[in-house]
PDB file of N, CA, C and O in Angstrom:
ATOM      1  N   UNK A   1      68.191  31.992 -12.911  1.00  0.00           N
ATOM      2  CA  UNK A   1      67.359  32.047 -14.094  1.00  0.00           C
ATOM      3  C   UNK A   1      67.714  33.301 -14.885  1.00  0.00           C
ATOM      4  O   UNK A   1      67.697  34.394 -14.318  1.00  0.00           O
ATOM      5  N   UNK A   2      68.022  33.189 -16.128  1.00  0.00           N
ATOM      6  CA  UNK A   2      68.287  34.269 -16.984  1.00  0.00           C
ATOM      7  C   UNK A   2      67.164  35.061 -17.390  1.00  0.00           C
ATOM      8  O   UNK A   2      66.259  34.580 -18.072  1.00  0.00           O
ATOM      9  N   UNK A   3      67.177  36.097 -17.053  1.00  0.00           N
ATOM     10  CA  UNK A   3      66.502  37.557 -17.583  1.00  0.00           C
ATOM     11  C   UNK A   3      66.151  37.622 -19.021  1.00  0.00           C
ATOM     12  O   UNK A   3      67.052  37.794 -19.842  1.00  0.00           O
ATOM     13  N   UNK A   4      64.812  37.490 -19.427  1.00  0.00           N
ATOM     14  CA  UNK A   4      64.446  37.306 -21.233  1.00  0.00           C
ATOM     15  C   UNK A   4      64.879  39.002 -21.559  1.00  0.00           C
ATOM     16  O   UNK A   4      64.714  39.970 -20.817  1.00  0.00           O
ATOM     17  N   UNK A   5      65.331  38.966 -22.593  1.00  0.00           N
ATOM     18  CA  UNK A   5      65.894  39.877 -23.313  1.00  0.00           C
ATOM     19  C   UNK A   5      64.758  40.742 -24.027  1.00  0.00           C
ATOM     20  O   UNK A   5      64.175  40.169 -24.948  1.00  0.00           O
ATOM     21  N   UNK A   6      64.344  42.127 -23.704  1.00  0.00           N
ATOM     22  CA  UNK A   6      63.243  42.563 -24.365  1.00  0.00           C
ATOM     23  C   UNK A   6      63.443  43.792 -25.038  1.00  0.00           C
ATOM     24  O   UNK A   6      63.597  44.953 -24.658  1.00  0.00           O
ATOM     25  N   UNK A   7      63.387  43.059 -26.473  1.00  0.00           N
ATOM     26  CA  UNK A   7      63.712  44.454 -27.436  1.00  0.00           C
ATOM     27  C   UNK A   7      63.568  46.318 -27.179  1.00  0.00           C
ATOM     28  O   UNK A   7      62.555  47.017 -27.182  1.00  0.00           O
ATOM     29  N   UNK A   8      64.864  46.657 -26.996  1.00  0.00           N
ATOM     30  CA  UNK A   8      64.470  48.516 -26.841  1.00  0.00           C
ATOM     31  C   UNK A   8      64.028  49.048 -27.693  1.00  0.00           C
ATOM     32  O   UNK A   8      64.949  49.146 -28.505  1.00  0.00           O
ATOM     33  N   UNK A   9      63.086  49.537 -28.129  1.00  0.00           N
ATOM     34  CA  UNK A   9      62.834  50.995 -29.037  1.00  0.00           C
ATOM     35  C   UNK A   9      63.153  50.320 -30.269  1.00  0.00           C
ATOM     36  O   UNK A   9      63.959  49.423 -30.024  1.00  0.00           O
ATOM     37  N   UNK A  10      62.851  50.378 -31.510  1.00  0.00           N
ATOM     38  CA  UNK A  10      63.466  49.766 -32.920  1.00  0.00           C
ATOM     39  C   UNK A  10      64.612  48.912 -33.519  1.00  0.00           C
ATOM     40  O   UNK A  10      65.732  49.139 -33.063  1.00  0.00           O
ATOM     41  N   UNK A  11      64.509  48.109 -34.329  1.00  0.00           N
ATOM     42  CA  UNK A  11      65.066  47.294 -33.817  1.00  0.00           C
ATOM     43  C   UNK A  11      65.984  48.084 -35.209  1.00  0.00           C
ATOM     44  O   UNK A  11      65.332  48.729 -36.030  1.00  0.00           O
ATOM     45  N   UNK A  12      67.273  47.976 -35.338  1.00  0.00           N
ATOM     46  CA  UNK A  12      68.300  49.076 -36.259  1.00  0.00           C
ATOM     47  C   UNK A  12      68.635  47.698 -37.250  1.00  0.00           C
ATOM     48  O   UNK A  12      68.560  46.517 -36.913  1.00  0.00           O
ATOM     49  N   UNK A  13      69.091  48.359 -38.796  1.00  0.00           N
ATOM     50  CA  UNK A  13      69.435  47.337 -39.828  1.00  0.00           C
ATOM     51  C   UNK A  13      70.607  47.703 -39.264  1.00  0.00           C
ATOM     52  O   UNK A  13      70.815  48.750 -38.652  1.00  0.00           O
ATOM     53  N   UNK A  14      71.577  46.590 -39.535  1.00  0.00           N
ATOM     54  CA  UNK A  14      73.211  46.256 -39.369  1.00  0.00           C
ATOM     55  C   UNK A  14      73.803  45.868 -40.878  1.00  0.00           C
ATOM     56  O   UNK A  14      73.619  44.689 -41.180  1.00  0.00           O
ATOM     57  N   UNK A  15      74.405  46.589 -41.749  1.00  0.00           N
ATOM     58  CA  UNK A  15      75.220  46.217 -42.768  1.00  0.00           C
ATOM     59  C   UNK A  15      76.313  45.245 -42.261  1.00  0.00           C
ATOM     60  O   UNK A  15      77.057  45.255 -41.281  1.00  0.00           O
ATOM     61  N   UNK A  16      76.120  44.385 -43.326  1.00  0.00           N
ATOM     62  CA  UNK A  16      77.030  43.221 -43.405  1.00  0.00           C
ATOM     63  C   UNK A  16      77.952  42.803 -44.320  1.00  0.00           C
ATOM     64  O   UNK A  16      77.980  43.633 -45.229  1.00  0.00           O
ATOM     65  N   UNK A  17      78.772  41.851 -44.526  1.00  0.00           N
ATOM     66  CA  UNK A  17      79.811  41.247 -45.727  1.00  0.00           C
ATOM     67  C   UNK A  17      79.930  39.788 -44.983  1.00  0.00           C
ATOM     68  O   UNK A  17      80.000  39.521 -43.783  1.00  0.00           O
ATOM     69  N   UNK A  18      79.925  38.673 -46.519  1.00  0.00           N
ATOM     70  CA  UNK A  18      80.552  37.181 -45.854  1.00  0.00           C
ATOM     71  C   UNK A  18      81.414  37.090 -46.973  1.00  0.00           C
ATOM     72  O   UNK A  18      81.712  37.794 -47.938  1.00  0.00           O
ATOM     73  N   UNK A  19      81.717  35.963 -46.505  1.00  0.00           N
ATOM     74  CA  UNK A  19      82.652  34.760 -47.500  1.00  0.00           C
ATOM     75  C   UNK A  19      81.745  34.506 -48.274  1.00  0.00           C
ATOM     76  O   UNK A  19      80.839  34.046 -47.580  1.00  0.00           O
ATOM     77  N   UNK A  20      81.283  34.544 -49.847  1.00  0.00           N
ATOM     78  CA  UNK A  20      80.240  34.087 -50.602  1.00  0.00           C
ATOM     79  C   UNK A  20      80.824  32.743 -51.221  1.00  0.00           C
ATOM     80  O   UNK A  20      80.148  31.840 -51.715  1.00  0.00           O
ATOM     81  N   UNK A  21      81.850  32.772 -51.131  1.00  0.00           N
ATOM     82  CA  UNK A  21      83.075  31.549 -52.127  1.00  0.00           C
ATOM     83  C   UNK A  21      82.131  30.475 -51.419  1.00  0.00           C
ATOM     84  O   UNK A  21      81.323  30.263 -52.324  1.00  0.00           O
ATOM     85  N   UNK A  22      81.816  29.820 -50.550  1.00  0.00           N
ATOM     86  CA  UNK A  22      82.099  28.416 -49.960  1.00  0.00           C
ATOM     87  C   UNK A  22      80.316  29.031 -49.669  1.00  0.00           C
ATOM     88  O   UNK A  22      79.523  29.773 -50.248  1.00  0.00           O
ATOM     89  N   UNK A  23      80.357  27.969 -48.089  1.00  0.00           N
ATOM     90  CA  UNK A  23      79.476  27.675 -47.726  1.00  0.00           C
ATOM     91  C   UNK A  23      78.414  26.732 -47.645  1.00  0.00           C
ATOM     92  O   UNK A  23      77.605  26.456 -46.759  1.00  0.00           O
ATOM     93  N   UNK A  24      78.646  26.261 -48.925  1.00  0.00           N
ATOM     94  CA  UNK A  24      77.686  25.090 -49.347  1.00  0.00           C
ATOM     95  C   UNK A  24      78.484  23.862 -48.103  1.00  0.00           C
ATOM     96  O   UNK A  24      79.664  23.674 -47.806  1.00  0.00           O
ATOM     97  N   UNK A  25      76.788  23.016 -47.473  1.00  0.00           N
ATOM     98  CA  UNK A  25      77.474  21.951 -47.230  1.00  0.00           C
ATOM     99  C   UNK A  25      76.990  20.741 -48.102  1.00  0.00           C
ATOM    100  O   UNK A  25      76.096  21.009 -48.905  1.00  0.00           O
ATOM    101  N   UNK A  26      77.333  19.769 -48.075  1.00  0.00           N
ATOM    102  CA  UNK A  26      77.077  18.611 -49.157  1.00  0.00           C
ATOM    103  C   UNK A  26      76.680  17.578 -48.383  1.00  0.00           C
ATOM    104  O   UNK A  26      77.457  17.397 -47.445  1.00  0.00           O
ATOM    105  N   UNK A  27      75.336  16.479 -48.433  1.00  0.00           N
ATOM    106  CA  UNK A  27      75.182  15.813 -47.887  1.00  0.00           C
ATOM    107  C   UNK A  27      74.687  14.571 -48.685  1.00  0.00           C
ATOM    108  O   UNK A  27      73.682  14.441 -49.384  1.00  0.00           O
ATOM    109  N   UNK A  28      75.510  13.846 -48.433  1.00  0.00           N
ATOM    110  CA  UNK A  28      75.533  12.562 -48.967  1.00  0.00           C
ATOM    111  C   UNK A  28      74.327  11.653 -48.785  1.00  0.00           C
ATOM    112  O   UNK A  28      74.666  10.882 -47.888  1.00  0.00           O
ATOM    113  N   UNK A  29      73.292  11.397 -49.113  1.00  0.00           N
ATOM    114  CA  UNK A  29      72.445  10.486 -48.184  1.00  0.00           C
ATOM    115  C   UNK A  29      72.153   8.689 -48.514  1.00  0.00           C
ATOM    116  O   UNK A  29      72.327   8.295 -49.667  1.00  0.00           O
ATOM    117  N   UNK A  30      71.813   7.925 -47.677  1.00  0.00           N
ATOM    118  CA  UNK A  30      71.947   6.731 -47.546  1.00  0.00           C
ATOM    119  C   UNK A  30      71.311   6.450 -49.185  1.00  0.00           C
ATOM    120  O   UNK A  30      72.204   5.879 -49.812  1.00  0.00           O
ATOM    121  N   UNK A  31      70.412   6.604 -49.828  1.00  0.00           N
ATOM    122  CA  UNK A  31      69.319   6.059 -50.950  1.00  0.00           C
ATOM    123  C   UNK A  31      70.613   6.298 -51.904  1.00  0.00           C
ATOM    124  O   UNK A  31      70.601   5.434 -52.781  1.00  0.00           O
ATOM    125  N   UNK A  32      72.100   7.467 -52.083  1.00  0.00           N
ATOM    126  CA  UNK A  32      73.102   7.446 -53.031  1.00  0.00           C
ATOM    127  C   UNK A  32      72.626   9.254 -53.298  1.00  0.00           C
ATOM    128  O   UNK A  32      73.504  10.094 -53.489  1.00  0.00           O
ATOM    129  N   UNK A  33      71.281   9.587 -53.270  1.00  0.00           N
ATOM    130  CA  UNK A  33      71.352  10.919 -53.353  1.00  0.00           C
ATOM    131  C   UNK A  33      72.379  11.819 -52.413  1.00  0.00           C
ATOM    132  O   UNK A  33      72.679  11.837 -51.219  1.00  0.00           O
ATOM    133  N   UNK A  34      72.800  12.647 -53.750  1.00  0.00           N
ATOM    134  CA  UNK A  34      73.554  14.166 -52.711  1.00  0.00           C
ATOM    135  C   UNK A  34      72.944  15.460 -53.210  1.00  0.00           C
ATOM    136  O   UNK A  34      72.606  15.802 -54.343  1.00  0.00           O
ATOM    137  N   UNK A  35      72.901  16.060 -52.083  1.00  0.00           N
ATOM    138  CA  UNK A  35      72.439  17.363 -52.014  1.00  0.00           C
ATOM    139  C   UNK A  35      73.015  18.542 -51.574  1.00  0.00           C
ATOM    140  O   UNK A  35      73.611  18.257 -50.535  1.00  0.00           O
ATOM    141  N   UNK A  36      73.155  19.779 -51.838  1.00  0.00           N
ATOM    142  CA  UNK A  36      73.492  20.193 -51.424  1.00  0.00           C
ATOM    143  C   UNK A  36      72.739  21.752 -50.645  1.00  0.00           C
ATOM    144  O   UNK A  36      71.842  22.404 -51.177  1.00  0.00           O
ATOM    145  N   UNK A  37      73.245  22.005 -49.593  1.00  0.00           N
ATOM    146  CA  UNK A  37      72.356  22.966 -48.780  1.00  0.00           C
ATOM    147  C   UNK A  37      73.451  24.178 -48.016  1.00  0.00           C
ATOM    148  O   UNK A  37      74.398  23.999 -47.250  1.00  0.00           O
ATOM    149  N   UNK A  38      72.836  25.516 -48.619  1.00  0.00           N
ATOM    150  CA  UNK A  38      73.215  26.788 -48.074  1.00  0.00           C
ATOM    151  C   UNK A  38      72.713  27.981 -47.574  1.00  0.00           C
ATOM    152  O   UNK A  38      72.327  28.906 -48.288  1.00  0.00           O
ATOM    153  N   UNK A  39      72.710  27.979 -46.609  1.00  0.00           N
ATOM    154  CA  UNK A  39      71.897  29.300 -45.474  1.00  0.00           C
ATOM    155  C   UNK A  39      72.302  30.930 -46.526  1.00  0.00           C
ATOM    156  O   UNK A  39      73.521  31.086 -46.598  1.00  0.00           O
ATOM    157  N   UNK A  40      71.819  31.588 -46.966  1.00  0.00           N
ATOM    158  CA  UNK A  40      72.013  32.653 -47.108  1.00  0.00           C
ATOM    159  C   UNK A  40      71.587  34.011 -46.254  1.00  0.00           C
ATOM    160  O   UNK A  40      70.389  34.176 -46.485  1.00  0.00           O
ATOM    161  N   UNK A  41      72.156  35.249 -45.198  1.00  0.00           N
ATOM    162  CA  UNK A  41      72.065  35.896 -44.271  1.00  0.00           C
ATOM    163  C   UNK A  41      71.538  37.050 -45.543  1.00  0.00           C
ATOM    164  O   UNK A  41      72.037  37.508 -46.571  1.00  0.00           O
ATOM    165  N   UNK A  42      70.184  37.203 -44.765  1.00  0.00           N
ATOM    166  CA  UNK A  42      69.549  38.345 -45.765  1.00  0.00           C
ATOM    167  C   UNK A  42      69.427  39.691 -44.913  1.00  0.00           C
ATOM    168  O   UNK A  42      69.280  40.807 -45.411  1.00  0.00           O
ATOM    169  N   UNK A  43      69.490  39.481 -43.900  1.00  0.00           N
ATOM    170  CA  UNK A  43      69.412  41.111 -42.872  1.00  0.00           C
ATOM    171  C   UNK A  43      69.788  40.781 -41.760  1.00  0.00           C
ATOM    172  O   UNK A  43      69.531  39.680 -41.274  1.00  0.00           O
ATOM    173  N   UNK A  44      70.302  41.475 -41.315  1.00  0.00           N
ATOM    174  CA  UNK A  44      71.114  41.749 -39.475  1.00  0.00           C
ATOM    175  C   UNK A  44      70.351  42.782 -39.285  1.00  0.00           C
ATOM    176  O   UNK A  44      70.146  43.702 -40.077  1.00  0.00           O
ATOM    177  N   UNK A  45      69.796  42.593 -37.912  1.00  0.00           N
ATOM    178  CA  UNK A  45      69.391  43.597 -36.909  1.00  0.00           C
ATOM    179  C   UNK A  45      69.680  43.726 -35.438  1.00  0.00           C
ATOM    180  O   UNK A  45      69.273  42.841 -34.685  1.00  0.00           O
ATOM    181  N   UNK A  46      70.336  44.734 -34.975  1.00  0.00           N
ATOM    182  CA  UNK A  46      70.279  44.609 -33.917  1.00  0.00           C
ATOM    183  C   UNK A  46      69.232  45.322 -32.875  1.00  0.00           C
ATOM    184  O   UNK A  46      69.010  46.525 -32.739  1.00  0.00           O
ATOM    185  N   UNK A  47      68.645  44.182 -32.166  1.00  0.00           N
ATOM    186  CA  UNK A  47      67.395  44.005 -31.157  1.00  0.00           C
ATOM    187  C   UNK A  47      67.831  45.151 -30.072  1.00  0.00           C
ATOM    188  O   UNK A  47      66.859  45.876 -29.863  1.00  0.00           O
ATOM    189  N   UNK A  48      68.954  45.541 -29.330  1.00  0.00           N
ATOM    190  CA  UNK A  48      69.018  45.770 -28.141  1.00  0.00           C
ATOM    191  C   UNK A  48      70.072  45.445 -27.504  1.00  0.00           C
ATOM    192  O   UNK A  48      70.999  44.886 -28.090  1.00  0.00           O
ATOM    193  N   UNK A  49      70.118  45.724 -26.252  1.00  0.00           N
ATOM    194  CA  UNK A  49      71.590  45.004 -25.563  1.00  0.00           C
ATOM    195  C   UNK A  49      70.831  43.683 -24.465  1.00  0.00           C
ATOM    196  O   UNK A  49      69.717  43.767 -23.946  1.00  0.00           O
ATOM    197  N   UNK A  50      71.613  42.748 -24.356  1.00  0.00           N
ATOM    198  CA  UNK A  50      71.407  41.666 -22.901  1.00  0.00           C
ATOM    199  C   UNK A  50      71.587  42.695 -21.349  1.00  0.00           C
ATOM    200  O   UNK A  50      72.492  43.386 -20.879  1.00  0.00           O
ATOM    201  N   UNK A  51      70.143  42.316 -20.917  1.00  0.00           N
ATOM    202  CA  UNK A  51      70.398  43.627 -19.500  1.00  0.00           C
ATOM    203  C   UNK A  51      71.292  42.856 -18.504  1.00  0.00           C
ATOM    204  O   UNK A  51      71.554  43.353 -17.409  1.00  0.00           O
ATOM    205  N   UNK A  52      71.946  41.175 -19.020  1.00  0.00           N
ATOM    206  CA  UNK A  52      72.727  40.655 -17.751  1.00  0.00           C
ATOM    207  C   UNK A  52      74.418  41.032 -17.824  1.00  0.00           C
ATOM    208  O   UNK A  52      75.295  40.936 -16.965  1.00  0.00           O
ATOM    209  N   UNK A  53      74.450  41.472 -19.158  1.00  0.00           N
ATOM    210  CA  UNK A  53      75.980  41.775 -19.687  1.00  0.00           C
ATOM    211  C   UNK A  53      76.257  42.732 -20.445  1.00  0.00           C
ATOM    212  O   UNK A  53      77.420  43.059 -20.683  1.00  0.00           O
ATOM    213  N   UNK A  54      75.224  43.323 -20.939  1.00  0.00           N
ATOM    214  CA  UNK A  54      75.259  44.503 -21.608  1.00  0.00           C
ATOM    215  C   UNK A  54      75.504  44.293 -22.972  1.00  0.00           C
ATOM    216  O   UNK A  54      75.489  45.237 -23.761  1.00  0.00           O
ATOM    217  N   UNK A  55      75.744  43.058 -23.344  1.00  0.00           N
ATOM    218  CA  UNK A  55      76.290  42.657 -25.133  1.00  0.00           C
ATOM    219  C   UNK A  55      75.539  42.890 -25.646  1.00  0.00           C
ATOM    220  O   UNK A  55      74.434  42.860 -25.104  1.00  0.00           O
ATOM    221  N   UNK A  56      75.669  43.268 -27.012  1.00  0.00           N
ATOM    222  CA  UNK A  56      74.236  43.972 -28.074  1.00  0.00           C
ATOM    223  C   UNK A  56      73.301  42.208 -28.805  1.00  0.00           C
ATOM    224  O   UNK A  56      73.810  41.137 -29.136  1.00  0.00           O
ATOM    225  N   UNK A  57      72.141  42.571 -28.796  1.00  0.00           N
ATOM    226  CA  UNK A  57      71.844  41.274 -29.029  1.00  0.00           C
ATOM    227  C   UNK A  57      71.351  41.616 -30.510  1.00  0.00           C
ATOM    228  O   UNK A  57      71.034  42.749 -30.872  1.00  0.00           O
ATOM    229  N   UNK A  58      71.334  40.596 -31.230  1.00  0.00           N
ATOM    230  CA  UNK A  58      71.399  40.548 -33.045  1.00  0.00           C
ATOM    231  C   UNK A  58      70.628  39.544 -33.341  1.00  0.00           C
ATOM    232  O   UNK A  58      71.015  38.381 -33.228  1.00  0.00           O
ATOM    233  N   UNK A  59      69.160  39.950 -33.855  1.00  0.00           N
ATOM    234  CA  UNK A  59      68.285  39.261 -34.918  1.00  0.00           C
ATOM    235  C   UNK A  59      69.173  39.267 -36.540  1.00  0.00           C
ATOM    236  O   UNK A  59      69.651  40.169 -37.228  1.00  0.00           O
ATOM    237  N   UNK A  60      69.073  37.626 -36.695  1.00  0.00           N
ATOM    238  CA  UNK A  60      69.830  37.089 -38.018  1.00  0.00           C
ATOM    239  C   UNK A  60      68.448  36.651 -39.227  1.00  0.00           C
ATOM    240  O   UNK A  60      67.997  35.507 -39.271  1.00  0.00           O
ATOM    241  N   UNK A  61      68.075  37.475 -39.883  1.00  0.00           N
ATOM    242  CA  UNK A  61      67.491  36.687 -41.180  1.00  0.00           C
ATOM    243  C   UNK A  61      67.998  35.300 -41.883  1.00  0.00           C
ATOM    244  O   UNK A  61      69.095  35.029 -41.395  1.00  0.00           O
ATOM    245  N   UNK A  62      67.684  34.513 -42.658  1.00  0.00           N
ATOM    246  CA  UNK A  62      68.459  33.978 -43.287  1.00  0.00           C
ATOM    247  C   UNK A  62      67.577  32.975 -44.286  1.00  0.00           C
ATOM    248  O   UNK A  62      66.606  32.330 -43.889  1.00  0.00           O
ATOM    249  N   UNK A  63      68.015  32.960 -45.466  1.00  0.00           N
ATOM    250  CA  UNK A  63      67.094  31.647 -46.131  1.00  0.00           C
ATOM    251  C   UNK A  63      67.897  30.087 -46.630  1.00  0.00           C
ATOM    252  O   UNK A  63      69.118  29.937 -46.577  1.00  0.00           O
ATOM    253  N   UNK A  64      67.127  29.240 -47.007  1.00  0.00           N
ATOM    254  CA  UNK A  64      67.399  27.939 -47.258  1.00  0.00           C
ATOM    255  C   UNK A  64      67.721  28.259 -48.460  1.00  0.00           C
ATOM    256  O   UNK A  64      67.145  29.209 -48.989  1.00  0.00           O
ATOM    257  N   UNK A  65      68.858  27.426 -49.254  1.00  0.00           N
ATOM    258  CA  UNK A  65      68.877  26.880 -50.472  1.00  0.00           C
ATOM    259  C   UNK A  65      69.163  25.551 -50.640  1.00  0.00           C
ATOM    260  O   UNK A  65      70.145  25.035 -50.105  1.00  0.00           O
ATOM    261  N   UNK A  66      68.361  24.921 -51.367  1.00  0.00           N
ATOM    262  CA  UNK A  66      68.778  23.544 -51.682  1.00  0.00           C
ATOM    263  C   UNK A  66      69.054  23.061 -53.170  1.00  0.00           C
ATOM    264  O   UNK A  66      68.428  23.511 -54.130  1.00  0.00           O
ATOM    265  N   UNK A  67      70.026  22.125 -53.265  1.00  0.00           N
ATOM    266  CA  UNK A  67      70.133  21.991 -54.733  1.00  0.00           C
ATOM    267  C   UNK A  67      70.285  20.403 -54.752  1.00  0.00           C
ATOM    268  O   UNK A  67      70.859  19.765 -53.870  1.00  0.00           O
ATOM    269  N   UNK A  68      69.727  19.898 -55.807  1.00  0.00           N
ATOM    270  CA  UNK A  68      69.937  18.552 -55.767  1.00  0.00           C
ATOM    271  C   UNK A  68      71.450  18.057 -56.734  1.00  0.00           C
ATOM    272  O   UNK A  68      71.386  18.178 -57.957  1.00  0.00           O
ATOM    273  N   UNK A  69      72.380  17.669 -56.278  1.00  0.00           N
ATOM    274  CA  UNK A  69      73.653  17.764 -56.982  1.00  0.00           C
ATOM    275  C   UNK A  69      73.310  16.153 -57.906  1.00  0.00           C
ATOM    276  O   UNK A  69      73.417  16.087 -59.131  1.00  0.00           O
ATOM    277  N   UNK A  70      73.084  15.500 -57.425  1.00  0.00           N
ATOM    278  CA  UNK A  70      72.806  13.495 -57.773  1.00  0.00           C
ATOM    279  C   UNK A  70      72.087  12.725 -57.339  1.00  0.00           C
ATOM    280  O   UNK A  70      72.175  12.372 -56.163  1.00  0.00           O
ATOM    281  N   UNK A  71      71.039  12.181 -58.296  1.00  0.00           N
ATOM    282  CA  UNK A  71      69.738  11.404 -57.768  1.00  0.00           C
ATOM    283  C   UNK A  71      70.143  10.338 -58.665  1.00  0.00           C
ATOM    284  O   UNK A  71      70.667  10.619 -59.743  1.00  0.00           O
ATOM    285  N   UNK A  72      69.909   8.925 -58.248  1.00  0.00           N
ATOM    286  CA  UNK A  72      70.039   7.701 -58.438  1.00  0.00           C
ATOM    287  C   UNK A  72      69.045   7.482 -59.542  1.00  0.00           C
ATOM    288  O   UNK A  72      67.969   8.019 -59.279  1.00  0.00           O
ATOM    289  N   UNK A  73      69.067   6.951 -60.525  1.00  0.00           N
ATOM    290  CA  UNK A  73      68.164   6.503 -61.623  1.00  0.00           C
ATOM    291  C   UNK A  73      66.761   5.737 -60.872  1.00  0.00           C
ATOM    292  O   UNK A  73      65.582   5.432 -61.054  1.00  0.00           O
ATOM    293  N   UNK A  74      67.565   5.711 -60.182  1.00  0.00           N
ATOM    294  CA  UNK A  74      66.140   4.468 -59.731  1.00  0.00           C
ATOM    295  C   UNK A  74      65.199   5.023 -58.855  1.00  0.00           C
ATOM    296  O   UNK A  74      64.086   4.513 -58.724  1.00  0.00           O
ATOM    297  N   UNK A  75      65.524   5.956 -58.285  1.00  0.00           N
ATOM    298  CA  UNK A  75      64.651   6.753 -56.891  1.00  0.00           C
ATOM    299  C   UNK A  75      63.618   8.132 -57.928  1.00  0.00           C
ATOM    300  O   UNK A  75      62.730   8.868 -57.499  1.00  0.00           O
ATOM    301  N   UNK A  76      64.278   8.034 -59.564  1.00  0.00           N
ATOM    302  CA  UNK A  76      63.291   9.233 -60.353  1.00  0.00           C
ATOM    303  C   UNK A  76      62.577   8.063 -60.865  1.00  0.00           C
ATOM    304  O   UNK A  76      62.863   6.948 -61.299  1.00  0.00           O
ATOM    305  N   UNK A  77      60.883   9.200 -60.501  1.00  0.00           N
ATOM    306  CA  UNK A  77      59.577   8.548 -60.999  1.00  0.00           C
ATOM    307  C   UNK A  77      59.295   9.408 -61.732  1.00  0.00           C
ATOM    308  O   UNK A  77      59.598  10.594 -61.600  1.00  0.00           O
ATOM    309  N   UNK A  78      58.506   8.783 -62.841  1.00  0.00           N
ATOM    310  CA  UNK A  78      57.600   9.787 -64.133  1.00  0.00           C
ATOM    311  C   UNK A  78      57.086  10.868 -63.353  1.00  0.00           C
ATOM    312  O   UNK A  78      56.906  10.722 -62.144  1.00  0.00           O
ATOM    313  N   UNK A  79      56.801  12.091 -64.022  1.00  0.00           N
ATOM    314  CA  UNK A  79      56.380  13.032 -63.912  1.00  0.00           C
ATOM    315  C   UNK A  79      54.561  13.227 -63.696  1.00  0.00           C
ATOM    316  O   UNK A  79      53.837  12.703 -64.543  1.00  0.00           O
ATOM    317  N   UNK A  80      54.201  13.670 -63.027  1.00  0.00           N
ATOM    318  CA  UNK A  80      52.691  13.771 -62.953  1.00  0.00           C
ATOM    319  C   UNK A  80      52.284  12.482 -61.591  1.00  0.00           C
ATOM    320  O   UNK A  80      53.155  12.111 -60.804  1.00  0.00           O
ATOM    321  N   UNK A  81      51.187  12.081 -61.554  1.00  0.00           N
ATOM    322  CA  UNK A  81      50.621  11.299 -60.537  1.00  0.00           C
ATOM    323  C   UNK A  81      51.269   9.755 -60.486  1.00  0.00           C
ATOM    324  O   UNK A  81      51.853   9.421 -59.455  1.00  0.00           O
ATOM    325  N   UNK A  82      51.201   9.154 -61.199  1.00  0.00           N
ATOM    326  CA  UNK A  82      51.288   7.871 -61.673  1.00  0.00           C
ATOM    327  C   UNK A  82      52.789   7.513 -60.308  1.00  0.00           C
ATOM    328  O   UNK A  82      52.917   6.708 -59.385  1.00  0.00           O
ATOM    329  N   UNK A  83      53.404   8.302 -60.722  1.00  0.00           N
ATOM    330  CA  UNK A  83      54.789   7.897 -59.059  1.00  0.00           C
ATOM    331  C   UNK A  83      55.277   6.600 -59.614  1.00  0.00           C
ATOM    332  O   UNK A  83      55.747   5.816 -58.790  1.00  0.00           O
ATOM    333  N   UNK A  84      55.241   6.164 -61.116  1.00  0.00           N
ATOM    334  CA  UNK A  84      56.052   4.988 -61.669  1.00  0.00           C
ATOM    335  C   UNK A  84      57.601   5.439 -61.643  1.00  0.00           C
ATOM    336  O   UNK A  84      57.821   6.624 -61.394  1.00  0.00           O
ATOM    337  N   UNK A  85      58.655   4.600 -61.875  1.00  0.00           N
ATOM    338  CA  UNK A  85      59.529   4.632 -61.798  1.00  0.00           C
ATOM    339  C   UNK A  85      60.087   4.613 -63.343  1.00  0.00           C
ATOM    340  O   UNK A  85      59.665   3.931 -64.278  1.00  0.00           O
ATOM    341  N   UNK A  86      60.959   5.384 -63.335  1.00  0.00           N
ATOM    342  CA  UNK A  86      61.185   5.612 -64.769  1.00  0.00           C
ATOM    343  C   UNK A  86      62.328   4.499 -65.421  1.00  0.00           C
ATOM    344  O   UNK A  86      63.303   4.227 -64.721  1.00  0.00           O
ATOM    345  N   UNK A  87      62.200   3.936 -66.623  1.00  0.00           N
ATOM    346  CA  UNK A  87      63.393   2.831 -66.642  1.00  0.00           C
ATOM    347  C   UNK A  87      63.889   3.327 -68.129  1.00  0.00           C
ATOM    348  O   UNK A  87      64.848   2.781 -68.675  1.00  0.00           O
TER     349      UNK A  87
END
């Protein structure tokens, strides 16, 4: 059974750099909508070390982005309650 990992003393910010070019993945979905979705890493911290190996262990922030790239005419409804379909 593995040993839970319990944060030492403060947990330290870690400066970072990515690839900003890419990332996006694109997902096609069955209804003809595509979307697209990208994790953005907002802070690194490192927690501590693993007491079974000694490796430094690293809390990852990160947020969602979603974008709608193509929605099918037929799946957009009027705006407000009504949930009619727009023609």
């Amino acid at each position: 059974m593995a040993v839970p990992i319990i944060p030492s003393g403060e947990p330290e910010v870690v400066g970072f750099e990515g690839d900003t070019e890419t990332g996006w993945l694109v997902l096609k979905l069955k209804d003809g909508t595509v979307i697209r979705f990208k994790v953005i890493v907002t802070a690194v911290l490192k927690v501590g070390n693993d007491p079974n190996t000694g490796m430094p262990v690293y809390a990852v922030q990160t947020q969602g982005v979603v974008q709608l790239v193509n929605v099918p005419k037929e799946l957009i409804k009027k705006p407000g309650r009504g949930g009619t379909p727009v023609t």
